[in-house]
N, CA, C and O atoms as a MOPAC input file, in Angstrom:
PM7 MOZYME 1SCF
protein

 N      3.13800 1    38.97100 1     9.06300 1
 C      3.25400 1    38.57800 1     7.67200 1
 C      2.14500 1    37.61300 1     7.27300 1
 O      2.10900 1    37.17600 1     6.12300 1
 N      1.22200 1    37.26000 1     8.19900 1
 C      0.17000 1    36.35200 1     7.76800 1
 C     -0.99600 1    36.89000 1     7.10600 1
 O     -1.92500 1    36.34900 1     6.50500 1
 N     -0.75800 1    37.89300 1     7.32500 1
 C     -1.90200 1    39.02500 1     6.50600 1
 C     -1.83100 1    39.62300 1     5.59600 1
 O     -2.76000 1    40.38000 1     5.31300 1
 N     -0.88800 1    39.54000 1     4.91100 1
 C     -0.16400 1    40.05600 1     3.39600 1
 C     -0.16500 1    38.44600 1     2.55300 1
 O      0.01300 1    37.24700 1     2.77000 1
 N     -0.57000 1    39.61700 1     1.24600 1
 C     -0.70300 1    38.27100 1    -0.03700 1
 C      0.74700 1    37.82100 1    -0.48000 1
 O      1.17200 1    36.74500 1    -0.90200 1
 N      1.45700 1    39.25700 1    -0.18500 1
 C      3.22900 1    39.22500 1    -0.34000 1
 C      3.90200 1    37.56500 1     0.18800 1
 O      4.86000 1    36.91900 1    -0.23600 1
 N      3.06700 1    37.33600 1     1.09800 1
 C      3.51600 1    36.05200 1     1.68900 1
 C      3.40000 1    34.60600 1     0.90400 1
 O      4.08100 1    33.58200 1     0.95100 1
 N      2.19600 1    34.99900 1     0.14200 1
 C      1.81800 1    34.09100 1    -0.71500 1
 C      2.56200 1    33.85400 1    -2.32600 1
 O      2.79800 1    32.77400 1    -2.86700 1
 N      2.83900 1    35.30900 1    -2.88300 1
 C      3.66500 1    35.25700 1    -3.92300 1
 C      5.06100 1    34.96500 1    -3.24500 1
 O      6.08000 1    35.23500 1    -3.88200 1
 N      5.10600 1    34.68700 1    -2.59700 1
 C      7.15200 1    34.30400 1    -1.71500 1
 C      6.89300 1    32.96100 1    -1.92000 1
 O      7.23900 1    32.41700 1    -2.96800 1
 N      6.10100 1    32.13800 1    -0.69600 1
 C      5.51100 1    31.00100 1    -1.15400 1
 C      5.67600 1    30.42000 1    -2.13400 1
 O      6.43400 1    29.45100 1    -2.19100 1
 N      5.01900 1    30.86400 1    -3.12300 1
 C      4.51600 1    30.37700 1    -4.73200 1
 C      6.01300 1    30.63900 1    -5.56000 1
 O      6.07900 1    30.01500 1    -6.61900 1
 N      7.01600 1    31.33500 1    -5.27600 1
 C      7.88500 1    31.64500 1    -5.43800 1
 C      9.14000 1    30.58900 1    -5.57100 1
 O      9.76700 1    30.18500 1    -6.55000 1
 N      9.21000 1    30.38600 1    -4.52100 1
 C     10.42400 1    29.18000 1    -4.06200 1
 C      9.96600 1    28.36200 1    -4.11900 1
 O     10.79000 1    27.45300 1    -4.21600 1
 N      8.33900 1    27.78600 1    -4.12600 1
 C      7.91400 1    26.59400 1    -5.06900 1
 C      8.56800 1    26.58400 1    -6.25100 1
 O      9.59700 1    25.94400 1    -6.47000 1
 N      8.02800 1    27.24200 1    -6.97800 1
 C      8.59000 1    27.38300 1    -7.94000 1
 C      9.90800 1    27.47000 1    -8.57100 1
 O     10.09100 1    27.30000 1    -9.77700 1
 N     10.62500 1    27.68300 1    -7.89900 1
 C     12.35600 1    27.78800 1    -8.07500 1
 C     12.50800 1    26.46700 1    -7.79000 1
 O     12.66100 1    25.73500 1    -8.76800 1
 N     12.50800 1    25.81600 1    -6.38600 1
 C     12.86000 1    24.53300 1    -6.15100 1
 C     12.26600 1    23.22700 1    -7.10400 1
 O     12.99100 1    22.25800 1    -7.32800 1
 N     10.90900 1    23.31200 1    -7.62000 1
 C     10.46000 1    22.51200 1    -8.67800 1
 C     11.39200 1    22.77800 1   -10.20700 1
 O     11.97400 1    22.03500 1   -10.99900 1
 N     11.20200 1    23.96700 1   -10.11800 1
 C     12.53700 1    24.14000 1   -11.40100 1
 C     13.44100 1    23.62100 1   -11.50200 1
 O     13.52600 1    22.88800 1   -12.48800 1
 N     14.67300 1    23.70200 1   -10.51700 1
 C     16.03900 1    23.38200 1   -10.23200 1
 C     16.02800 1    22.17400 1   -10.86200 1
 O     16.55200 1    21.79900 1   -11.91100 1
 N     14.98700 1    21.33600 1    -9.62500 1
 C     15.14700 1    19.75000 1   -10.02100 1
 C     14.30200 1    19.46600 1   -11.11000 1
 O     14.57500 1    18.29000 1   -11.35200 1
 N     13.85100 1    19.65300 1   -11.53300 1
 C     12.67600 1    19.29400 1   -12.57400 1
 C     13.72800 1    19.58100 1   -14.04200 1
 O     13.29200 1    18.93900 1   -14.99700 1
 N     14.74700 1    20.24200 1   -14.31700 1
 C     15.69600 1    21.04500 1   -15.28800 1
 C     16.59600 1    19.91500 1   -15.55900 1
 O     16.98500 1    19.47400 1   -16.64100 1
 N     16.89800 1    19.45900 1   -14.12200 1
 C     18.08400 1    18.25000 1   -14.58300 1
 C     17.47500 1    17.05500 1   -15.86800 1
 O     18.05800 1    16.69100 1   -16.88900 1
 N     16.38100 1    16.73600 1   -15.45200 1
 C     16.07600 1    15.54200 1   -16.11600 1
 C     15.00600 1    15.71200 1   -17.26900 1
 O     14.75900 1    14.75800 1   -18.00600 1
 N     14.39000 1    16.89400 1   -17.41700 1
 C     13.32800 1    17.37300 1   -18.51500 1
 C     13.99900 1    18.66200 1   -19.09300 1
 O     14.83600 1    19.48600 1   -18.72400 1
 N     13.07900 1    18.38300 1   -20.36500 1
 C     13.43800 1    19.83900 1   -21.45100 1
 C     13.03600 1    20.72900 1   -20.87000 1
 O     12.54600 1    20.40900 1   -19.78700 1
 N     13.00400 1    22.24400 1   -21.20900 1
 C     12.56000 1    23.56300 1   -20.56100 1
 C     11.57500 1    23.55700 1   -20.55800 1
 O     11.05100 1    23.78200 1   -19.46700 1
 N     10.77100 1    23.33100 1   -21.61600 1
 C      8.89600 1    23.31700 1   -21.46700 1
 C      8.43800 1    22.79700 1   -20.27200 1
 O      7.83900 1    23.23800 1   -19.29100 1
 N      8.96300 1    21.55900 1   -20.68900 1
 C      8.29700 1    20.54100 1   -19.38300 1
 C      8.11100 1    21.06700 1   -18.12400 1
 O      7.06600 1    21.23300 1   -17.49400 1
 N      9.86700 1    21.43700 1   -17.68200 1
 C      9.91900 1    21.81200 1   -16.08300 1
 C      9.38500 1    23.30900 1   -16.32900 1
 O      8.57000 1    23.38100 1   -15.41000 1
 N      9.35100 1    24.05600 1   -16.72500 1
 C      8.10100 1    25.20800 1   -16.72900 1
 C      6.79900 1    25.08200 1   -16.17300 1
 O      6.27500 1    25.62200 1   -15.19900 1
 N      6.28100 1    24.02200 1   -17.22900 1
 C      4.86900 1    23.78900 1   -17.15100 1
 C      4.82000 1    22.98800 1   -15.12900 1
 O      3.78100 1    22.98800 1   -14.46900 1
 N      5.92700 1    22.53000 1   -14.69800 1
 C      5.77400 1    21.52000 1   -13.99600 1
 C      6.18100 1    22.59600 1   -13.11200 1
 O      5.25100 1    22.87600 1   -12.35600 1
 N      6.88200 1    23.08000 1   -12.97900 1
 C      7.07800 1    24.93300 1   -11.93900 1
 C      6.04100 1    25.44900 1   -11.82600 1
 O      5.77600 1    25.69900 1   -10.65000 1
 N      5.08600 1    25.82100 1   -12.73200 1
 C      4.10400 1    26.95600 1   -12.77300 1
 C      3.12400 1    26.24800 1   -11.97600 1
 O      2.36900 1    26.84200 1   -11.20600 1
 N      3.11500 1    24.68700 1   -12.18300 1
 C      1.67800 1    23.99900 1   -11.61700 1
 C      2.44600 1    24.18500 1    -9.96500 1
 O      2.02800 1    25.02900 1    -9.17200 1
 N      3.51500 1    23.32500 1    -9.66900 1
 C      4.30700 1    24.04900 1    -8.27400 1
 C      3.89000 1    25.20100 1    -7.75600 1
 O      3.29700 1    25.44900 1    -6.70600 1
 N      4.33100 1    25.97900 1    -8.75700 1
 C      3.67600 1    27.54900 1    -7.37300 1
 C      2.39700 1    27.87700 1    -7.03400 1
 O      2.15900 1    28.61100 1    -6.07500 1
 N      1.18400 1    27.19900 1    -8.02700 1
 C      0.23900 1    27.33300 1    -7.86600 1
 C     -0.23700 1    26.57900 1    -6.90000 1
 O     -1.11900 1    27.18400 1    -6.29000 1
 N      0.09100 1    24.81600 1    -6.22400 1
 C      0.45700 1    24.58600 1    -5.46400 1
 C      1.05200 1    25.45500 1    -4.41100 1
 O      0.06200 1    25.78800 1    -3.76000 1
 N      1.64000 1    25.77300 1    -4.10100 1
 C      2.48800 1    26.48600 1    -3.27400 1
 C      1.45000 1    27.63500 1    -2.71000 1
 O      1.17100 1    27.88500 1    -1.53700 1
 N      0.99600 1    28.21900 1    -3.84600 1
 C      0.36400 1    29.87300 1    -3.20300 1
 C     -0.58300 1    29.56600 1    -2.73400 1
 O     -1.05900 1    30.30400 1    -1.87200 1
 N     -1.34400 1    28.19200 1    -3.14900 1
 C     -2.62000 1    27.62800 1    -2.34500 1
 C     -2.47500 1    27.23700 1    -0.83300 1
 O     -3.20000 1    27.26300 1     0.16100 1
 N     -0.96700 1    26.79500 1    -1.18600 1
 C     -0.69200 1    26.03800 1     0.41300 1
 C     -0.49900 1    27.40400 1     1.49200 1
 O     -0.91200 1    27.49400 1     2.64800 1
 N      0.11000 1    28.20200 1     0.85900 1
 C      0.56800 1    29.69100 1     1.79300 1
 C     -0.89300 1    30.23200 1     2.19800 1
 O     -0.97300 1    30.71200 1     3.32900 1
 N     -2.07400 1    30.21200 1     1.39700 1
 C     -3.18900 1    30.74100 1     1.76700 1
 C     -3.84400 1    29.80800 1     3.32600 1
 O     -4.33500 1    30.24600 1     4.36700 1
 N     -3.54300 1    28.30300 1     2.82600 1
 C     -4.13700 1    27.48600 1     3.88700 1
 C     -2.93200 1    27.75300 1     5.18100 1
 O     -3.29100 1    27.95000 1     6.34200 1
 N     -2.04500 1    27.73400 1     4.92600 1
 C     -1.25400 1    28.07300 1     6.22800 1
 C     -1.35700 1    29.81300 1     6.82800 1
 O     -1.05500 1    30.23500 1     7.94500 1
 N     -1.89000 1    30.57200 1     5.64100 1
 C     -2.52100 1    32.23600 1     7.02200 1
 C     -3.42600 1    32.24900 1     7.55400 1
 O     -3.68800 1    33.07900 1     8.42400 1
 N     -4.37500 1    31.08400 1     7.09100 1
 C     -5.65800 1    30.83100 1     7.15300 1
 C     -5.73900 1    30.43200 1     8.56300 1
 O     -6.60000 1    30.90700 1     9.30400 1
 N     -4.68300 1    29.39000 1     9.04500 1
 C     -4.45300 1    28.48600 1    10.22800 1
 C     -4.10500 1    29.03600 1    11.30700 1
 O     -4.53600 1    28.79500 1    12.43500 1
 N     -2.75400 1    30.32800 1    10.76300 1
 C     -2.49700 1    31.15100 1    11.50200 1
 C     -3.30900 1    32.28100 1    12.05600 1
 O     -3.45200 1    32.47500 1    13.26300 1
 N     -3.84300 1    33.03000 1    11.08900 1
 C     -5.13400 1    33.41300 1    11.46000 1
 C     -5.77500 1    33.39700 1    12.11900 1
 O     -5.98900 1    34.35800 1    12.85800 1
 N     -6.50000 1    32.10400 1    12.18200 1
 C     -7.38400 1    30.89100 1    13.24700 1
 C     -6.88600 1    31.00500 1    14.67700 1
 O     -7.36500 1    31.49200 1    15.70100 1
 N     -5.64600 1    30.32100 1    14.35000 1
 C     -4.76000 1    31.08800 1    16.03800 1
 C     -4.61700 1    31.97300 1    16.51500 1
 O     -4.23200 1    31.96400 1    17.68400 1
 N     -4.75400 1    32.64800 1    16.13200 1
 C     -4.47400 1    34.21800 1    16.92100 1
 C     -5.62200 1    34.75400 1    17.20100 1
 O     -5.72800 1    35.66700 1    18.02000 1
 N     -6.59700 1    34.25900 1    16.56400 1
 C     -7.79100 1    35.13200 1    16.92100 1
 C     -8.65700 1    34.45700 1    17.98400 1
 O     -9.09200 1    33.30600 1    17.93600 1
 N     -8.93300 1    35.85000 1    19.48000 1
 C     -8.94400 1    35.25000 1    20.61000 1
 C    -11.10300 1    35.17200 1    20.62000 1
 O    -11.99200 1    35.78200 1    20.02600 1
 N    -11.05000 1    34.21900 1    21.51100 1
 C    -12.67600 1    33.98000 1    22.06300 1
 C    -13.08300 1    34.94100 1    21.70800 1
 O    -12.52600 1    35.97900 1    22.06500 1
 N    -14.64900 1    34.99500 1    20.54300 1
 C    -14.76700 1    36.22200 1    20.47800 1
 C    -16.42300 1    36.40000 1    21.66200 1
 O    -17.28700 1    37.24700 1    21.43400 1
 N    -16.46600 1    35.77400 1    22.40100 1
 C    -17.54200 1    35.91200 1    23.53200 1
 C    -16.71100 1    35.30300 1    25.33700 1
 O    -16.60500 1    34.19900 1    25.87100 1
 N    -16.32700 1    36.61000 1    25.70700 1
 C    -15.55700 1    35.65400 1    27.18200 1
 C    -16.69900 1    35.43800 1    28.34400 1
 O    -17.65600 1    36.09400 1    28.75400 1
 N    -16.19600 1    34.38600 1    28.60700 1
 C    -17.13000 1    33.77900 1    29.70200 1
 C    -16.79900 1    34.39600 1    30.60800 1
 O    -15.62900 1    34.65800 1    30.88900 1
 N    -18.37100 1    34.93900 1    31.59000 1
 C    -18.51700 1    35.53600 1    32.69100 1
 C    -18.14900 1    34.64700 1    33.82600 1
 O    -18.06800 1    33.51100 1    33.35900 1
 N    -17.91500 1    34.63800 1    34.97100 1
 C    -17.78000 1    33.67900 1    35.88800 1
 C    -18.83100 1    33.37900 1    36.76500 1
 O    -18.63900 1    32.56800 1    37.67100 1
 N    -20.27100 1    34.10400 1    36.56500 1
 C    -21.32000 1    33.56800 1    37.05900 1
 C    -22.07400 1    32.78300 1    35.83300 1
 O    -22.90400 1    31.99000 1    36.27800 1
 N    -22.02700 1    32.79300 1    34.96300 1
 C    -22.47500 1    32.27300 1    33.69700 1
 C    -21.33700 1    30.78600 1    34.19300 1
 O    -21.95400 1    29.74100 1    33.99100 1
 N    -20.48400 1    30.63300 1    34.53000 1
 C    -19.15600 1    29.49900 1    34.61100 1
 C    -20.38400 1    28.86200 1    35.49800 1
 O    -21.19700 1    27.95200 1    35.34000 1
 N    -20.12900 1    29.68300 1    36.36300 1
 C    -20.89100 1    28.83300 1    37.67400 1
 C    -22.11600 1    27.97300 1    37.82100 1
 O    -22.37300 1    27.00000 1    38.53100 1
 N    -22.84800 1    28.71500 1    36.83300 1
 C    -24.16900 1    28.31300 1    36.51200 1
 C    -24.18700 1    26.88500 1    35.52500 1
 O    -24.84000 1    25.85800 1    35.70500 1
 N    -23.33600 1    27.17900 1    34.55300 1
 C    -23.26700 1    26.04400 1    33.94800 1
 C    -22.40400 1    25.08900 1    34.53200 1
 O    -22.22200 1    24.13100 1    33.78000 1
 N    -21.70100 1    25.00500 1    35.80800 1
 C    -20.84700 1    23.95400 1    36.53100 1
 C    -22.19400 1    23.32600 1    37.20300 1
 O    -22.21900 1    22.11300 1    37.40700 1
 N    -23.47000 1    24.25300 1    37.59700 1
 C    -24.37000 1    23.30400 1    38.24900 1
 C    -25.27100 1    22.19000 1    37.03600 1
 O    -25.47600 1    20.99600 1    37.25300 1
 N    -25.77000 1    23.04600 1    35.59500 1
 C    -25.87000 1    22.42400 1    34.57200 1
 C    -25.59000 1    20.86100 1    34.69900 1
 O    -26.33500 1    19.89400 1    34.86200 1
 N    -24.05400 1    21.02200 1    34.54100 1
 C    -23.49000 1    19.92700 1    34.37700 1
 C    -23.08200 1    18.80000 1    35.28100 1
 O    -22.40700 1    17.81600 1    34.97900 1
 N    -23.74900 1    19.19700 1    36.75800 1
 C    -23.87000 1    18.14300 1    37.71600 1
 C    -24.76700 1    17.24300 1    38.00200 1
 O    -25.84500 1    17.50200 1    38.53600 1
 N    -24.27300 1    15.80300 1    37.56900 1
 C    -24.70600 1    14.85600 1    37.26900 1
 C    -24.53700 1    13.99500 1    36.11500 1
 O    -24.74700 1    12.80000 1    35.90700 1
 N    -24.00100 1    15.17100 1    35.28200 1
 C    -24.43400 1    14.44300 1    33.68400 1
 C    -23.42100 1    13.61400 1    33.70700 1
 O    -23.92900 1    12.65300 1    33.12800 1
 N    -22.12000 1    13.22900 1    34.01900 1
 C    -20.64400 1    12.59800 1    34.12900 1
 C    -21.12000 1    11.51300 1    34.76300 1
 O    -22.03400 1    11.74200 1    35.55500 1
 N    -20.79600 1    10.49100 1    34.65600 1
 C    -20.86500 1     9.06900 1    35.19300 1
 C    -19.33500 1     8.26600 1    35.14400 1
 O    -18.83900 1     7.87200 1    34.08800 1
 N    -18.83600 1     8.14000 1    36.19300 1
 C    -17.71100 1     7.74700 1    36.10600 1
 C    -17.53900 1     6.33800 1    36.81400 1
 O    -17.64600 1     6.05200 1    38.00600 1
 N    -17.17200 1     5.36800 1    35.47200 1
 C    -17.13900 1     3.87800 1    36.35700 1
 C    -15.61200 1     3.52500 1    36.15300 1
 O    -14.73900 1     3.97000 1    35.40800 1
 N    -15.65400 1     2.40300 1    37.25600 1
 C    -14.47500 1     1.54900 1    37.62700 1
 C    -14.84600 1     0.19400 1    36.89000 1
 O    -16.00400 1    -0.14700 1    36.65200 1
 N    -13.79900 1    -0.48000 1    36.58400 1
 C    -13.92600 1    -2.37000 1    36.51600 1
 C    -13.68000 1    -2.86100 1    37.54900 1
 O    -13.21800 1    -1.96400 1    38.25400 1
 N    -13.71800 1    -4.02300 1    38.22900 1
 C    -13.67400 1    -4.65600 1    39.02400 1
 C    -12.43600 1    -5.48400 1    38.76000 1
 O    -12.14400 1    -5.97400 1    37.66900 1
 N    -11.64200 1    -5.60000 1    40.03900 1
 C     -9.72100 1    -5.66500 1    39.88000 1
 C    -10.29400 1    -7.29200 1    39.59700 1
 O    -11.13300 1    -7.85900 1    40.29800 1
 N     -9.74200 1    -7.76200 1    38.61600 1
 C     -9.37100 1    -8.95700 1    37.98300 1
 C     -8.54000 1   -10.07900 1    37.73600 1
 O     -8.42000 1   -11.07700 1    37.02500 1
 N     -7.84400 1    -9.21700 1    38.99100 1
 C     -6.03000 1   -10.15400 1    38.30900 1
 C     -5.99400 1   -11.29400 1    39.12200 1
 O     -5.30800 1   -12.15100 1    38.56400 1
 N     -6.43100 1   -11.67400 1    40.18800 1
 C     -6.38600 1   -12.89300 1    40.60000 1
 C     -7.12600 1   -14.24200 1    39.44200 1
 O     -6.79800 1   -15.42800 1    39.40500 1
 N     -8.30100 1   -13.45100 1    38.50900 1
 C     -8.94900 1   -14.33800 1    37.50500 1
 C     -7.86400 1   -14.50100 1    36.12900 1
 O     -8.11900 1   -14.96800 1    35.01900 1
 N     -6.88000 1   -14.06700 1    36.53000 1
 C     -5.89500 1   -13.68500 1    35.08100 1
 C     -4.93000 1   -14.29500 1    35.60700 1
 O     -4.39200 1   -15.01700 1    34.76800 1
 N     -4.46800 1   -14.34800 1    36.57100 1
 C     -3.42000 1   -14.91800 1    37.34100 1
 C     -3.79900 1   -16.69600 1    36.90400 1
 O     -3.10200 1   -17.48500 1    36.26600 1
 N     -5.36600 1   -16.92800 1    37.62800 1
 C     -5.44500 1   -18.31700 1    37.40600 1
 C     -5.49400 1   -18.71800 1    35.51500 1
 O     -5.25800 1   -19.81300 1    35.00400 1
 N     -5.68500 1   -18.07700 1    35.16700 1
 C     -5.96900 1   -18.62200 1    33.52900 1
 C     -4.52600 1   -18.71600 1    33.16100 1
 O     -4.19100 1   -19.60300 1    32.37600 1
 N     -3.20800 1   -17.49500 1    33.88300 1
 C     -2.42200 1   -17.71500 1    33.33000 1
 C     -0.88600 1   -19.20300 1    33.47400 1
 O      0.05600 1   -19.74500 1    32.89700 1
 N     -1.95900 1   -19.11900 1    35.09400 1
 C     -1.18000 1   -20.92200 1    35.41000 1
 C     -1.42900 1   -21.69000 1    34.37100 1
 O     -2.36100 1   -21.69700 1    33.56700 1
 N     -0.08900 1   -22.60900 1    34.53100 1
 C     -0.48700 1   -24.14800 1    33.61800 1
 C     -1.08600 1   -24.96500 1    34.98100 1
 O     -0.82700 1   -24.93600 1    36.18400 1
 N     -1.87700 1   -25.58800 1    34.25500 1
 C     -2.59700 1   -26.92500 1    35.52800 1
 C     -1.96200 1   -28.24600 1    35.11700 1
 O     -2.03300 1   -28.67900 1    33.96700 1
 N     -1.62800 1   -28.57700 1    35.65200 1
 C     -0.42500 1   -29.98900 1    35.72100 1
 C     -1.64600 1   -31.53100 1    35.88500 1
 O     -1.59200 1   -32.64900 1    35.37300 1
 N     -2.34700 1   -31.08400 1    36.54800 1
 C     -2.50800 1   -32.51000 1    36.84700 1
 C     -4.11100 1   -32.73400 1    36.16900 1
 O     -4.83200 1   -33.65800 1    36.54600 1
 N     -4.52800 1   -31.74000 1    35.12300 1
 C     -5.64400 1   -31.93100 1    33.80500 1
 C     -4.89800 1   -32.65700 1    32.75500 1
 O     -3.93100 1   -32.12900 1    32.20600 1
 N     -5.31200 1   -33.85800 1    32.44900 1
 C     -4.84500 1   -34.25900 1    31.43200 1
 C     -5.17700 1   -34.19200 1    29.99600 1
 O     -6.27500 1   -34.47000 1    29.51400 1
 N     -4.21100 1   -33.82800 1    29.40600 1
 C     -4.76500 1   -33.04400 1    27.80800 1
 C     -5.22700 1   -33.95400 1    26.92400 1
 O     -4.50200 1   -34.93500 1    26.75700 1
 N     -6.27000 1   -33.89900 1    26.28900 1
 C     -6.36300 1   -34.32000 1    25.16400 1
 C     -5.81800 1   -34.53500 1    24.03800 1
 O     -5.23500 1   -33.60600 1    23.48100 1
 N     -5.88100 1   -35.75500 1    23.47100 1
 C     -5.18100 1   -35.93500 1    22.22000 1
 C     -5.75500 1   -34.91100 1    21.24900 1
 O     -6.94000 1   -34.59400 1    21.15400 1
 N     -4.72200 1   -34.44200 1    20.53900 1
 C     -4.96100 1   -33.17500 1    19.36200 1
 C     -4.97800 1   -33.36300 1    18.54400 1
 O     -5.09200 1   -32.51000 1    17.66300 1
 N     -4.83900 1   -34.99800 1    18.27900 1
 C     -5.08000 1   -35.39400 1    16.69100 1
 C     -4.16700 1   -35.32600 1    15.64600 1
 O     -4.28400 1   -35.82300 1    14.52600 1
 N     -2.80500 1   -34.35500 1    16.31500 1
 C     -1.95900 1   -34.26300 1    15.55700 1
 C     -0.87800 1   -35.55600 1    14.75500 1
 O     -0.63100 1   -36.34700 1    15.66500 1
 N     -0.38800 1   -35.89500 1    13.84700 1
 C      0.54000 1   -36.65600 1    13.74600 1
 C      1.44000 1   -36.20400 1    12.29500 1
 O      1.15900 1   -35.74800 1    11.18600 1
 N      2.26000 1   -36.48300 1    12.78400 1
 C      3.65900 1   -35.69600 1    11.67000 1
 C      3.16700 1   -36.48100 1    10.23900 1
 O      2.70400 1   -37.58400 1     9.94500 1
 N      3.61900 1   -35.02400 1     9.42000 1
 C      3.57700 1   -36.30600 1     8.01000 1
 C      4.66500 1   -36.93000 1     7.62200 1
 O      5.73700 1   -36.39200 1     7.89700 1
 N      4.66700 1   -38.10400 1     6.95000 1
 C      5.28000 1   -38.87600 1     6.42000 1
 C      5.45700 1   -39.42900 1     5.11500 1
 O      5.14800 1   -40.46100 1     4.51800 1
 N      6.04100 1   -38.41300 1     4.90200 1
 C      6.11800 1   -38.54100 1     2.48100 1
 C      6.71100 1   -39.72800 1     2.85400 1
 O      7.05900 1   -40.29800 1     3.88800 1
 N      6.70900 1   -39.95600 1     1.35900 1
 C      7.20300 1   -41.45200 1     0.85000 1
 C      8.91000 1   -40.88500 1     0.51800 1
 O      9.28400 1   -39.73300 1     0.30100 1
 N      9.29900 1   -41.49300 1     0.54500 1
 C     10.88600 1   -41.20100 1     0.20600 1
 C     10.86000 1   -41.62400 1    -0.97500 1
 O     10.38700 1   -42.66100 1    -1.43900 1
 N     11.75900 1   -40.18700 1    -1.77600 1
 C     12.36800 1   -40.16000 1    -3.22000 1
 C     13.56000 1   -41.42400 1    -3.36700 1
 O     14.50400 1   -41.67800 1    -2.61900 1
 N     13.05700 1   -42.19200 1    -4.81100 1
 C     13.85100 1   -43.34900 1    -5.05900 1
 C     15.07500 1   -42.30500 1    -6.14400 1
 O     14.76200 1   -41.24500 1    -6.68700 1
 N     16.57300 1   -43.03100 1    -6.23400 1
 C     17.67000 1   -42.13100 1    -6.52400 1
 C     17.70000 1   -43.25500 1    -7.90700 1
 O     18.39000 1   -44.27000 1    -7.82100 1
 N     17.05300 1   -43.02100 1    -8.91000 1
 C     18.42500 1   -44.11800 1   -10.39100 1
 C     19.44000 1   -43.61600 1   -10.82800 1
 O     19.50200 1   -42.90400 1   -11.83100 1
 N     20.40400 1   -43.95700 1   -10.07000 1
 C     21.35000 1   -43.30700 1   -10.96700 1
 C     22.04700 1   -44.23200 1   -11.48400 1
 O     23.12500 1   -43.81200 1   -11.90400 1
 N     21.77500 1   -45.97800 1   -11.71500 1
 C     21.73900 1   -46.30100 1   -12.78400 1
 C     21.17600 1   -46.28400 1   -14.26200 1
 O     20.83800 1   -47.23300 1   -14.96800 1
 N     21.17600 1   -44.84100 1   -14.54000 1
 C     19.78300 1   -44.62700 1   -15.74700 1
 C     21.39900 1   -44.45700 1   -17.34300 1
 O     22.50300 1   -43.91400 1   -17.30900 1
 N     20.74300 1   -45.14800 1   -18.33100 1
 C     21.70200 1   -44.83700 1   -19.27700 1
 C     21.81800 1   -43.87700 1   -19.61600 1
 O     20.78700 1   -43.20400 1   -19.65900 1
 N     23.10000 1   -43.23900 1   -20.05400 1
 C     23.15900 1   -42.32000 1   -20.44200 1
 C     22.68800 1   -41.64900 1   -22.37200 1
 O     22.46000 1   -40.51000 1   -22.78100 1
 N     22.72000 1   -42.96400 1   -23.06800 1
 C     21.97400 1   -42.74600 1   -24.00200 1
 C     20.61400 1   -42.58100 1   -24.66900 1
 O     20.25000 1   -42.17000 1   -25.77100 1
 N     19.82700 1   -43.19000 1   -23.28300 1
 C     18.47000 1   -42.62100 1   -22.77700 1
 C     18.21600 1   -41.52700 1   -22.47700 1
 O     17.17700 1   -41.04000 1   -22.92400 1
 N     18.98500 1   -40.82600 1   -21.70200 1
 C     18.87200 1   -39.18600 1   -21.35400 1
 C     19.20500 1   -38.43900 1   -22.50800 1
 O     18.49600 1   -37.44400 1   -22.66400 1
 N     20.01200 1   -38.61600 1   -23.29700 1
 C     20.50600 1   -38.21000 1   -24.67200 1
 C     19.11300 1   -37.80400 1   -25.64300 1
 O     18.80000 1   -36.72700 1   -26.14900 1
 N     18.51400 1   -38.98800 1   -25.66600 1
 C     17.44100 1   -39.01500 1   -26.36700 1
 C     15.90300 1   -38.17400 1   -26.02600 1
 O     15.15400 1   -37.60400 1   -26.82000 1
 N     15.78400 1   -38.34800 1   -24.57200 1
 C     14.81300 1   -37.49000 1   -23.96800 1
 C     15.11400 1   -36.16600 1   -23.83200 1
 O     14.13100 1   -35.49600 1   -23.51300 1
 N     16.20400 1   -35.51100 1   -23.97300 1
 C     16.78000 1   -34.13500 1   -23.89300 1
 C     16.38500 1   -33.80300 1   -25.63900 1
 O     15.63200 1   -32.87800 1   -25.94600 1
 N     17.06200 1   -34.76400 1   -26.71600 1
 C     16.39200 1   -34.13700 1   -28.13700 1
 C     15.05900 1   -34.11400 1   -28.14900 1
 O     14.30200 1   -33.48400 1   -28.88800 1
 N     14.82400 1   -34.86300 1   -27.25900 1
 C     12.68200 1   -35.41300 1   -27.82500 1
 C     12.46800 1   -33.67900 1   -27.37900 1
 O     12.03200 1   -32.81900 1   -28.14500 1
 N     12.83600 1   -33.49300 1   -26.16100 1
 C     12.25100 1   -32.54300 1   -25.64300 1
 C     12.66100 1   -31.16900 1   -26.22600 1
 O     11.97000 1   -30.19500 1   -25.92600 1
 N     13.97600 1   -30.98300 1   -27.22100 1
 C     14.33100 1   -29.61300 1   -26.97500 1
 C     13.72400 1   -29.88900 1   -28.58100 1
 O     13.92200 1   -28.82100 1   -29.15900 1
 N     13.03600 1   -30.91100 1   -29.60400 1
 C     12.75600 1   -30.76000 1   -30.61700 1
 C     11.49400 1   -30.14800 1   -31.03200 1
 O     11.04900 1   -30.11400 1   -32.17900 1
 N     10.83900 1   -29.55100 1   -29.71100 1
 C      9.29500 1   -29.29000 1   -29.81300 1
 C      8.94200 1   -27.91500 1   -29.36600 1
 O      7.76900 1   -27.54300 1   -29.38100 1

């Protein structure tokens, strides 16, 4: 079925139905039309890129390698590979990851802050607040 356009109008098809359905609940008929039709066109594009893929897959080497041609190019390619190691490390990781006890640290300069502490009036008159509440809500 990857080789038939039939696949593509199916595709473009049930795009289209499923953009409808939902598109109907919440828009007028025009709308979800116009918004279906752009769907399947979507859709029949996507069905083309998916025979396209399939396609692609199925279709086998079209030049098979001889096995003296293999051979020849296995000598080609001797040498060209360079394969390195690192050098085992973990005893240098081990020590970085000790604490050392008896280095003594430097001061870091750090020191906590210290706001000033909020003063509380709650001896404040109350016909003072009266007045600053009109000042303020008069503007």
């Amino acid at each position: 079925m990857a080789g038939k356009i039939g696949f593509n109008w199916l595709f473009g098809a049930i795009g289209f139905i499923i953009t409808f359905i939902v598109s109907f609940s919440n828009n007028i008929l025009s709308t979800s039309l116009i918004r279906s039709c752009i769907a399947f066109a979507v859709w029949f594009v996507l069905a083309f890129a998916l025979r396209w893929l399939l396609g692609f897959l199925r279709t086998s080497p079209s030049d098979p390698v001889i096995p003296e041609m293999e051979a020849a190019a296995e000598d080609e390619d001797l040498g060209t590979m360079l394969d390195l190691t690192t050098p085992d490390e973990s005893e240098e990781l081990n020590d970085l990851l000790k604490q050392k006890p008896d280095v003594p640290s430097e001061p870091s300069g750090f020191s906590p802050l210290n706001p000033p502490k909020l003063v509380k009036t709650s001896e404040q008159d109350p016909e003072e607040m009266v007045k600053a509440l009109r000042h303020l809500t008069e503007k």
